[in-house]
ZALUMRO-25850 format. One record per residue: residue number from 1; z, y, x of N, C-alpha, C in turn. Coordinates in steps of 0.1 Angstrom, whole numbers, plus 5000, padded with zeros to 4 digits. Layout:
% ZALUMRO-25850
i;n.pz;n.py;n.px;ca.pz;ca.py;ca.px;c.pz;c.py;c.px
NUM;Z;Y;X;Z;Y;X;Z;Y;X
...
% end
This chain:
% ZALUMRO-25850
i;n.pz;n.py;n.px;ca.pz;ca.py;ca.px;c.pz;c.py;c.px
1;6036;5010;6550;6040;5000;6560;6029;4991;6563
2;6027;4986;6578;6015;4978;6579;6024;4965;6575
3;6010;4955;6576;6017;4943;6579;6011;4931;6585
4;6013;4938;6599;6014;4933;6611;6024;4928;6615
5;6034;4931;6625;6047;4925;6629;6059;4937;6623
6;6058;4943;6611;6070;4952;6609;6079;4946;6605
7;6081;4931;6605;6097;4922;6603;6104;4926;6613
8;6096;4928;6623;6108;4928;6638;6102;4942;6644
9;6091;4947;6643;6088;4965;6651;6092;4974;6644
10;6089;4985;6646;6091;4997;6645;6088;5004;6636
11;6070;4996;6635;6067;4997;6623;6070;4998;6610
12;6083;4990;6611;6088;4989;6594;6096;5001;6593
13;6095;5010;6598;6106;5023;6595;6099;5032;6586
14;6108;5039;6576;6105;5043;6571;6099;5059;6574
15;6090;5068;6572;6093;5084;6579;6100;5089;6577
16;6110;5087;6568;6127;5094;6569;6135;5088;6581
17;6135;5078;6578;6141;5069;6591;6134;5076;6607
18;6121;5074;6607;6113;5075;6613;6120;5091;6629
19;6124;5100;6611;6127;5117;6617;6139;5116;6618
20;6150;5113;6615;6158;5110;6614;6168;5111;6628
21;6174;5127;6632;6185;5121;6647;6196;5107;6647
22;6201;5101;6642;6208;5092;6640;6202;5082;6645
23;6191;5077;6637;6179;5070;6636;6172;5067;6651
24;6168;5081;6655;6169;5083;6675;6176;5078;6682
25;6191;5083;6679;6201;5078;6685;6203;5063;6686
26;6204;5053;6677;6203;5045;6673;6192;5037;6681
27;6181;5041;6682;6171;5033;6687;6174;5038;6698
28;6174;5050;6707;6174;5053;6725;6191;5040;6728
29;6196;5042;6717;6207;5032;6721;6202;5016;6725
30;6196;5009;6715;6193;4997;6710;6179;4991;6725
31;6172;5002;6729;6164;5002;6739;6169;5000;6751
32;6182;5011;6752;6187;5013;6766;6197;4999;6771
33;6199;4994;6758;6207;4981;6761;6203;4972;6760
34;6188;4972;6757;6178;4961;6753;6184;4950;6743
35;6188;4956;6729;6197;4951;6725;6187;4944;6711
36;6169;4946;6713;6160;4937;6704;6156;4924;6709
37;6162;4921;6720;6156;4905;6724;6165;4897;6715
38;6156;4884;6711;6160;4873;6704;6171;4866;6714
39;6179;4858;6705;6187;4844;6712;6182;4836;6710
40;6171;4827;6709;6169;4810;6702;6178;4806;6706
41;6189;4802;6716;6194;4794;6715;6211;4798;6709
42;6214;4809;6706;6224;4813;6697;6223;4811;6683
43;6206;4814;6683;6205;4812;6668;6204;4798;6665
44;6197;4789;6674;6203;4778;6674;6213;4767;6672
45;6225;4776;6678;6239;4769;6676;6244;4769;6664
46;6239;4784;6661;6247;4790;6648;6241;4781;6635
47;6227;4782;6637;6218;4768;6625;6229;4752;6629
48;6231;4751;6639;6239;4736;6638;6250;4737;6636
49;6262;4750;6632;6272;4751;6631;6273;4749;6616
50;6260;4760;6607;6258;4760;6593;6253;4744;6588
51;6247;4739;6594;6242;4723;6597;6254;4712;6593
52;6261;4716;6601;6274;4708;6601;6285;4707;6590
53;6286;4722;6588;6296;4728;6579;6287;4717;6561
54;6272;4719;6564;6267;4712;6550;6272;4700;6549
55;6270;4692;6563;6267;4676;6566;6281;4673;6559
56;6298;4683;6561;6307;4680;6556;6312;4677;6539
57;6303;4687;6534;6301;4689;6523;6292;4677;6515
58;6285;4674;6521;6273;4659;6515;6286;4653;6516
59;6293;4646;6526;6301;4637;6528;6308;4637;6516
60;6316;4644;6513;6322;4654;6503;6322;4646;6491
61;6309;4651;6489;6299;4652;6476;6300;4632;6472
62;6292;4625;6479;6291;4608;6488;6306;4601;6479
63;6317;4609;6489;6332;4599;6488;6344;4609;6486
64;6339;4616;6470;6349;4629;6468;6364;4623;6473
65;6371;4631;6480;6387;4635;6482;6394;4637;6473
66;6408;4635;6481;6420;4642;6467;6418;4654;6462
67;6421;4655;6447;6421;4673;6448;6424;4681;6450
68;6432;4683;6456;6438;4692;6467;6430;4696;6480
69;6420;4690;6483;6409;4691;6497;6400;4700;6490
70;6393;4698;6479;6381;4704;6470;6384;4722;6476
71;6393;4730;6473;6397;4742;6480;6391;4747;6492
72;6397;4740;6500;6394;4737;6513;6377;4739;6514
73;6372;4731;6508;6358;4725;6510;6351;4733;6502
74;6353;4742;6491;6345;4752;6486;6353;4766;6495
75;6361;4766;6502;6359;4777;6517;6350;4775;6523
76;6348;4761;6527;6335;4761;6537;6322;4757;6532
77;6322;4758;6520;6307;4758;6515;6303;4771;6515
78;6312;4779;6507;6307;4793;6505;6305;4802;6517
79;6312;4796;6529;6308;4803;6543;6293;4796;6546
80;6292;4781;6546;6280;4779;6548;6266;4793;6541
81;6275;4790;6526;6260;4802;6525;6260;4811;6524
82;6270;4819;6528;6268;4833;6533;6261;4836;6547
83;6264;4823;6553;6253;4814;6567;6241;4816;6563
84;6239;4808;6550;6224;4804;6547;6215;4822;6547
85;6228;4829;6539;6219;4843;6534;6217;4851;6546
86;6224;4848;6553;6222;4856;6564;6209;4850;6577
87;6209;4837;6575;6197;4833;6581;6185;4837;6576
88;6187;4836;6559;6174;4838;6553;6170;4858;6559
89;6177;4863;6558;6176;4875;6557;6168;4879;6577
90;6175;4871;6587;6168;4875;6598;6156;4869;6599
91;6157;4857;6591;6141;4849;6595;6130;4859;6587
92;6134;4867;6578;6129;4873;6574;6121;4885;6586
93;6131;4891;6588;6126;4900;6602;6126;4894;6615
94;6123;4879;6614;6114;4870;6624;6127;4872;6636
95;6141;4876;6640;6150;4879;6649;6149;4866;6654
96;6152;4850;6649;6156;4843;6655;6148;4834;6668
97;6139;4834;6667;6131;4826;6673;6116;4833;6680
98;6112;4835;6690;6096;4844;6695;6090;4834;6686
99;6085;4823;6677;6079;4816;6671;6078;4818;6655
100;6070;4827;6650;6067;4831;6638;6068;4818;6628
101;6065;4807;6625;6070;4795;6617;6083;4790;6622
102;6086;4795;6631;6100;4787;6636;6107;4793;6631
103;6110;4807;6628;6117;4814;6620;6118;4814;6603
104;6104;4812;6600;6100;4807;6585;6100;4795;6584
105;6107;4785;6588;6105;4772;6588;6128;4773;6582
106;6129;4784;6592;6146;4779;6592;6150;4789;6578
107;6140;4796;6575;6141;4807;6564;6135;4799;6551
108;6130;4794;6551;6122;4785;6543;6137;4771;6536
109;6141;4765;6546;6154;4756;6545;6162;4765;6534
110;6169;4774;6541;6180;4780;6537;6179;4785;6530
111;6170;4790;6523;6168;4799;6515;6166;4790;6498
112;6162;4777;6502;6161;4771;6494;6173;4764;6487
113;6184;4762;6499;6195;4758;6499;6204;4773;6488
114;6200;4783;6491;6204;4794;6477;6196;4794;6466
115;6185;4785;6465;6182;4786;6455;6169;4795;6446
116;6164;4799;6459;6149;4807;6458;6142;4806;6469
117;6127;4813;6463;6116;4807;6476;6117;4821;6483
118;6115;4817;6498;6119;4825;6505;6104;4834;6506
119;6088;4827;6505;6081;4841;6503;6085;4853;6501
120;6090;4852;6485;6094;4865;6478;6106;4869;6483
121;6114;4866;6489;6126;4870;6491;6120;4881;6505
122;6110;4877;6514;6106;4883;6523;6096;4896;6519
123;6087;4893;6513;6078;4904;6506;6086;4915;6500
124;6094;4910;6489;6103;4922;6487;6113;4932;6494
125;6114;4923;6504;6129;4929;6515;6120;4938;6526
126;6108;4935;6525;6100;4941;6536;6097;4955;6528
127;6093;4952;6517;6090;4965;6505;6106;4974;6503
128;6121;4968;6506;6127;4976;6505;6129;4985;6514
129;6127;4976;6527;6128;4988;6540;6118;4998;6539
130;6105;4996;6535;6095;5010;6529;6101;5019;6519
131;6109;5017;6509;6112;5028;6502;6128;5019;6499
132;6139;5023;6509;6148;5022;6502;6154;5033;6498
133;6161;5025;6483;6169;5033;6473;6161;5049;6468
134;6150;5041;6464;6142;5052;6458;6133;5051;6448
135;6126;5055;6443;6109;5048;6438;6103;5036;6443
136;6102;5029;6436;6095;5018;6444;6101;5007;6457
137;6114;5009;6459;6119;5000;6459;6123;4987;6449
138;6119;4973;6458;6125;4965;6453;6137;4962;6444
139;6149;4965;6454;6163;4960;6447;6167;4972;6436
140;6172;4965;6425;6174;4978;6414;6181;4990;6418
141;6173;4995;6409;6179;5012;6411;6189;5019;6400
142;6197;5009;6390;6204;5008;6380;6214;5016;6379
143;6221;5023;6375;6233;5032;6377;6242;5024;6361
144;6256;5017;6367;6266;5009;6359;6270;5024;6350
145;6275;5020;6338;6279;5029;6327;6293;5024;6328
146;6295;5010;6323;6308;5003;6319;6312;4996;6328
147;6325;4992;6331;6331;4981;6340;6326;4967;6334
148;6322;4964;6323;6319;4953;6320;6304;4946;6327
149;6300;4958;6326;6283;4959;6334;6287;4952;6345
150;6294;4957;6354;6296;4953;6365;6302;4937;6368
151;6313;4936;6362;6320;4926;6360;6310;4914;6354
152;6303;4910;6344;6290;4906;6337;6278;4909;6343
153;6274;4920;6346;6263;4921;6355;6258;4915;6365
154;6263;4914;6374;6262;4904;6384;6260;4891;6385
155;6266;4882;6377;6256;4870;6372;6250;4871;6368
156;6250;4879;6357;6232;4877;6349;6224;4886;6357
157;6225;4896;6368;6217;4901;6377;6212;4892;6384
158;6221;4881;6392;6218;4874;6394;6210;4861;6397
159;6210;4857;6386;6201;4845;6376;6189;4852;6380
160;6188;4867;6372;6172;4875;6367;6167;4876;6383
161;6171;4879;6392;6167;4881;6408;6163;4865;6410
162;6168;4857;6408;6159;4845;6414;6147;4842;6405
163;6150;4848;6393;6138;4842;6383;6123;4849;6387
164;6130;4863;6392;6123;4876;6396;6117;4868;6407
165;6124;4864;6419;6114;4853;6430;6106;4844;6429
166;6113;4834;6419;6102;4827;6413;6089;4830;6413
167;6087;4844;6400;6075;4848;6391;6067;4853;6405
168;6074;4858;6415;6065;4867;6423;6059;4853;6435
169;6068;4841;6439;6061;4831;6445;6047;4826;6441
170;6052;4825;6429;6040;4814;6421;6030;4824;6415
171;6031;4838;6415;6019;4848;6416;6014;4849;6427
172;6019;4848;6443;6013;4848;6457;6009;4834;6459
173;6013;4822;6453;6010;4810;6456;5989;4809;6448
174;5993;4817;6439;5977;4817;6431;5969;4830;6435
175;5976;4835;6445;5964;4847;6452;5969;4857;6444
176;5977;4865;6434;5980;4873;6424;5994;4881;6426
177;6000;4880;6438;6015;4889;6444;6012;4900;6441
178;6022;4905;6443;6021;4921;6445;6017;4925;6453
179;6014;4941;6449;6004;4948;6461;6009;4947;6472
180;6023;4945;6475;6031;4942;6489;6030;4931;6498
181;6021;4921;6487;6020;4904;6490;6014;4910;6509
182;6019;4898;6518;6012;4904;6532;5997;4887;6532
183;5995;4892;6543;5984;4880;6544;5985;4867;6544
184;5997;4864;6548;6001;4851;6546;6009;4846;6536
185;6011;4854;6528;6016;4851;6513;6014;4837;6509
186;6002;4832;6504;5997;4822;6497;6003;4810;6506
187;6002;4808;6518;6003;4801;6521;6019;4798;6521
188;6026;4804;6526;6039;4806;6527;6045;4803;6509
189;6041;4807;6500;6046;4808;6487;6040;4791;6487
190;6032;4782;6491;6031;4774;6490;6042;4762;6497
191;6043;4764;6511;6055;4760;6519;6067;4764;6510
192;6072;4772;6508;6086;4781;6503;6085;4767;6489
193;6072;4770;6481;6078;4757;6471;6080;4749;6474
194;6075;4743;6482;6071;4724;6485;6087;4721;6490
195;6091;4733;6496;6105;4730;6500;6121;4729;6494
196;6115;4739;6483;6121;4745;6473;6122;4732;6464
197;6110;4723;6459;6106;4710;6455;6118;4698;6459
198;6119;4701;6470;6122;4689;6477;6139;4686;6481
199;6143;4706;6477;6164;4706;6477;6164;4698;6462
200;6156;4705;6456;6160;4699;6437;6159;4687;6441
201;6149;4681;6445;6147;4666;6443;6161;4655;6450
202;6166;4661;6463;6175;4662;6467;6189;4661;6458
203;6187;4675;6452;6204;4673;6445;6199;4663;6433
204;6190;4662;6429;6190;4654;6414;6192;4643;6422
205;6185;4634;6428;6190;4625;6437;6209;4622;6439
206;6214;4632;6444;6229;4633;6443;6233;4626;6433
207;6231;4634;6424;6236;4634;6408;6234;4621;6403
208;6222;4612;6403;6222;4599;6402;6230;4587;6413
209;6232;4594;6423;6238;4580;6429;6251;4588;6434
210;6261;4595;6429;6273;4602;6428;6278;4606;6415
211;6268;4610;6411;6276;4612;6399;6274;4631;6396
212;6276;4631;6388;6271;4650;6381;6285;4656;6386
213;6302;4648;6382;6310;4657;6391;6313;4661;6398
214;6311;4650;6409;6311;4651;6426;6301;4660;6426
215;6291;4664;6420;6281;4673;6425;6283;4690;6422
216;6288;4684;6410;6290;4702;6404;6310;4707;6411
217;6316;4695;6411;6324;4702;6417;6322;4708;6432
218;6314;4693;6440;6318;4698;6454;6301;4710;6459
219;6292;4715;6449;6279;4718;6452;6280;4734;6444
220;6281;4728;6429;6275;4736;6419;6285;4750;6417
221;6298;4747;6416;6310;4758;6416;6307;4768;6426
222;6308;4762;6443;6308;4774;6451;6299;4778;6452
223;6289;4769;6449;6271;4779;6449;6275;4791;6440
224;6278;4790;6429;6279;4797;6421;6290;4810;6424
225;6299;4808;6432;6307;4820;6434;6303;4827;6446
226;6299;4816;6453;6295;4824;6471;6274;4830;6466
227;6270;4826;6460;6256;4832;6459;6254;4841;6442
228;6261;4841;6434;6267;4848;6427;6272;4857;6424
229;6285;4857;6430;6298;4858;6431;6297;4872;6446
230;6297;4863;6459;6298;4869;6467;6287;4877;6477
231;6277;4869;6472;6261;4879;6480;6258;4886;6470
232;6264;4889;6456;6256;4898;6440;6269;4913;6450
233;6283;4909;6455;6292;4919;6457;6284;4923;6466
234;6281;4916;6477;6274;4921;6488;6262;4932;6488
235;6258;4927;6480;6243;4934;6474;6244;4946;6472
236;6255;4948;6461;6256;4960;6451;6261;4971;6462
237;6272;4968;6476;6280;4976;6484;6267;4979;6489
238;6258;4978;6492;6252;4978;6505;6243;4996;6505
239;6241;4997;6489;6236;5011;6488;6238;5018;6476
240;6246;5011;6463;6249;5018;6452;6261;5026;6460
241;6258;5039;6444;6265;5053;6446;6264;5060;6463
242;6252;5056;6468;6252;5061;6484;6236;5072;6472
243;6229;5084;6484;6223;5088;6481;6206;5082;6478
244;6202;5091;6470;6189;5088;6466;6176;5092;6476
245;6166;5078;6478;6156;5089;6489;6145;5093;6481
246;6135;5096;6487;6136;5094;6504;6143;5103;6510
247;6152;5097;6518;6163;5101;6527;6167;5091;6541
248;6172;5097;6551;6174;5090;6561;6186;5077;6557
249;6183;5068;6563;6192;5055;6562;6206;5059;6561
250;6211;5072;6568;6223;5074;6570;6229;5077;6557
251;6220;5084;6547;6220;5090;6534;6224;5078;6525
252;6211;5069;6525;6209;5057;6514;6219;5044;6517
253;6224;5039;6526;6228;5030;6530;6244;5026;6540
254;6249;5017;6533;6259;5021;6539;6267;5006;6543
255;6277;5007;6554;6280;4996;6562;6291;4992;6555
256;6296;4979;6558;6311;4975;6554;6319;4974;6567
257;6330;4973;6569;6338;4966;6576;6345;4952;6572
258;6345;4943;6575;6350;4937;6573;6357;4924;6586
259;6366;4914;6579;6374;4907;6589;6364;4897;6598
260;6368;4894;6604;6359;4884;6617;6356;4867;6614
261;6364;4862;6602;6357;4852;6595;6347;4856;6591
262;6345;4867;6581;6333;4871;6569;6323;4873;6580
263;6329;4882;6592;6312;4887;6602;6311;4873;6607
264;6316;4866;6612;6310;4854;6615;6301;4848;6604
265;6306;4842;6595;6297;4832;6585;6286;4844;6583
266;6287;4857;6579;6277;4863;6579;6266;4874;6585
267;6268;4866;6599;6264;4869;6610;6260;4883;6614
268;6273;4892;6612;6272;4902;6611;6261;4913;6607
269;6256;4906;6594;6246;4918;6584;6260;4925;6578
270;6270;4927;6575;6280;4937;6569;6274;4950;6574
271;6267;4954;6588;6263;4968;6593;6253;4967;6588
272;6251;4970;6579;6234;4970;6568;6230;4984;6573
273;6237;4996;6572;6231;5009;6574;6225;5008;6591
274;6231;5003;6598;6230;4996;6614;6214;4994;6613
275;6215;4983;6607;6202;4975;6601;6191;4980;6594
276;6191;4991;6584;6180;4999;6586;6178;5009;6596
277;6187;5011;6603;6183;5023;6614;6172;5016;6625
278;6177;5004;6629;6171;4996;6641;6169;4985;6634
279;6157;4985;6623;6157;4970;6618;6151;4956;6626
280;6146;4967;6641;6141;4953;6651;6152;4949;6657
281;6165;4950;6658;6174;4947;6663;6185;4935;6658
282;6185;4923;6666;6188;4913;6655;6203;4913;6652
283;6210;4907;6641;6224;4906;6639;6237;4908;6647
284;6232;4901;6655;6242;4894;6663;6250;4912;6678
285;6234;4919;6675;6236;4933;6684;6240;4945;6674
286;6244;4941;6663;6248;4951;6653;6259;4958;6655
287;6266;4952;6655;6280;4958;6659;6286;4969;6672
288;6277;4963;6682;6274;4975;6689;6270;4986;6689
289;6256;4986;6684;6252;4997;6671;6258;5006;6665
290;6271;4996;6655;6280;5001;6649;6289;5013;6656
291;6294;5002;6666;6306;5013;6674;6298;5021;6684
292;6288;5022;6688;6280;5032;6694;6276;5048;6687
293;6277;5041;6672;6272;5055;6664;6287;5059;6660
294;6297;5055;6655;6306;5054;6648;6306;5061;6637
295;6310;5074;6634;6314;5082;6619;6300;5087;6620
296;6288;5085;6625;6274;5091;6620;6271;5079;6605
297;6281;5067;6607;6277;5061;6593;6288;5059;6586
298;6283;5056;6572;6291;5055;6565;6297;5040;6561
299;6309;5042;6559;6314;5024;6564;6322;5030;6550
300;6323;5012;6545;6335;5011;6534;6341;5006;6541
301;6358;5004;6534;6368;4994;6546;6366;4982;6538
302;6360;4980;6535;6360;4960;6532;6351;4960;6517
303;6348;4946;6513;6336;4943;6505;6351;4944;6492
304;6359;4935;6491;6370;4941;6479;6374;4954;6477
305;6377;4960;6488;6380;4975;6484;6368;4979;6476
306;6356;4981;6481;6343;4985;6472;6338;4978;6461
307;6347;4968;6458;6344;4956;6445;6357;4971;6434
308;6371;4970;6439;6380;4973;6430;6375;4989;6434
309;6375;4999;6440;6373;5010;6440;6359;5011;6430
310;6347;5004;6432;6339;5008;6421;6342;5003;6404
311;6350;4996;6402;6356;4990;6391;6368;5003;6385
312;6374;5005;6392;6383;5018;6385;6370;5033;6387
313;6362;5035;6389;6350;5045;6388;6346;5045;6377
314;6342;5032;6376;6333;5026;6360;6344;5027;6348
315;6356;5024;6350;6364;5028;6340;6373;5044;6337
316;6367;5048;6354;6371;5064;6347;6358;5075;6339
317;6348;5066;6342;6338;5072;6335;6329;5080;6352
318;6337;5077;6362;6331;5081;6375;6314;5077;6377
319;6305;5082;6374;6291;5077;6373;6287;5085;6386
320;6278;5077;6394;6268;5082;6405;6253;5091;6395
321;6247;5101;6402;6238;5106;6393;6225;5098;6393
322;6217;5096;6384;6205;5086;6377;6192;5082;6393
323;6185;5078;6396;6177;5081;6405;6165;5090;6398
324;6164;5097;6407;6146;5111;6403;6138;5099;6398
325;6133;5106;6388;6118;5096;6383;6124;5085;6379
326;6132;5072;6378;6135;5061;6370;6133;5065;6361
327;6129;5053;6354;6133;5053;6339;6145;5051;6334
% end
């Protein structure tokens, strides 16, 4: 993969993808509808919608409510950052904005707001679209044994995935990334801290002039179930027990369906297999995508069905086979 503009061209495809009829389809579609132009000003709204949903939550946090509201208000945190993940994820492939810092500037925020620097988060996601669900892919290539794995795994997966961003920021911030680091690494792992710096300094701030409950109730709980909890589910559907590549996207990757809250707050990344087919094609044109290809992909019917269907797998002993070459 170069790295030049393959966040948002063509470039980033992989040569499975590349050969791939579906993949054709998919793109003569996404062309003919010109369905790669940016919105700034959608993405826009949607940053002041995510904006707002926080500002409620500080309030929150400020002049905690009866308990009976807290509910309420960790619904709309956890939408905020399935917001935030999904911002980080297009600023990553530059969709939102024709302004290359203006996209890393709003990827940079949000990303911090989950809790990692978004450098690494971009470096690696760009390395996965090069070899996904293969060799040398980024995201793990793990095959679950036990239900407990799963159940337990996912936090402590985790935890280890941001720690994993960390180690690889602060190796591109000192010139030492991975061979994937692109040119502007250093600089960017520098920004990504400074900002990263400055949420901490932020909540610790909280915590002294609110108080540690107001913060862990109205901050620390949903962070923990919505970036946790519900981007670790997210994660795992998106290509476990799908096939091993190199293989075309249709093979490795695979879409969810899900209800029209969840595609909203998560600006419709649920078509992930969508998303490697036409990865210049931004969120918000996915779904068209979707229903343009239809049964050429493979869709689960919802992110719980594929939480409890892989949970009764792992307890029947249902195992996906190991990936070639892992260890």
């Amino acid at each position: 993969m170069t790295t030049t503009d393959s966040e948002s061209s063509p470039a980033g495809w992989s040569s499975a993808e590349s050969s791939d009829p579906v993949a054709g389809l998919a793109r003569d579609f996404a062309r003919r509808e010109a369905l790669s132009s940016r919105s700034p000003a959608r993405a826009a709204l949607r940053l002041v919608v995510t904006a707002a949903a926080l500002a409620v939550v500080v309030h929150a946090v400020s002049d905690p409510p009866t308990w009976y509201v807290w509910p309420a208000l960790w619904v709309l945190t956890i939408g905020a950052i399935l917001s935030c993940g999904a911002v980080v994820h297009e600023a990553a492939h530059r969709h939102l904005f024709s302004s290359k810092w203006a996209n890393y500037t709003a990827g940079m925020v949000c990303s911090s707001l989950l809790g990692a620097p978004f450098v690494a988060y971009r470096d690696t996601h760009m390395e996965h679209h090069r070899f996904t669900h293969q060799i040398g892919d980024t995201d793990p290539l793990d095959v679950l044994q036990k239900p407990y794995e799963f159940v337990l795994g996912l936090p402590v997966y985790g935890f280890v995935y941001i720690y994993k961003l960390y180690a690889i920021a602060l190796a591109a911030l000192f010139g030492r990334g991975p061979t994937y680091s692109r040119g502007d690494s250093r600089a960017l792992a520098a920004w990504s801290l400074l900002v990263q710096a400055a949420v901490f300094a932020a909540l610790g701030w909280s915590v002294v002039a609110f108080g540690v409950w107001p913060v862990v109730v109205g901050f620390v709980v949903p962070w923990m179930i919505g970036v946790i909890g519900f981007l670790g589910v997210i994660a795992i559907s998106e290509h476990y027990e799908m096939g091993w590549g190199p293989a075309p996207a249709t093979a490795t990757t695979r879409s969810v369906h899900s209800n029209a809250v969840v595609r909203f707050a998560y600006w419709n990344t649920n078509y992930h297999c969508e998303h490697h087919l036409v990865p210049h094609v931004p969120c918000w044109n996915l779904r068209a995508v979707h229903d343009h290809l239809g049964d050429e992909v493979t869709t689960s019917s919802g992110y719980t069905a594929f939480a409890v269907g892989l949970y009764r797998r792992l307890r029947q002993g249902d195992l996906p086979e190991p990936c070639p070459g892992a260890d």
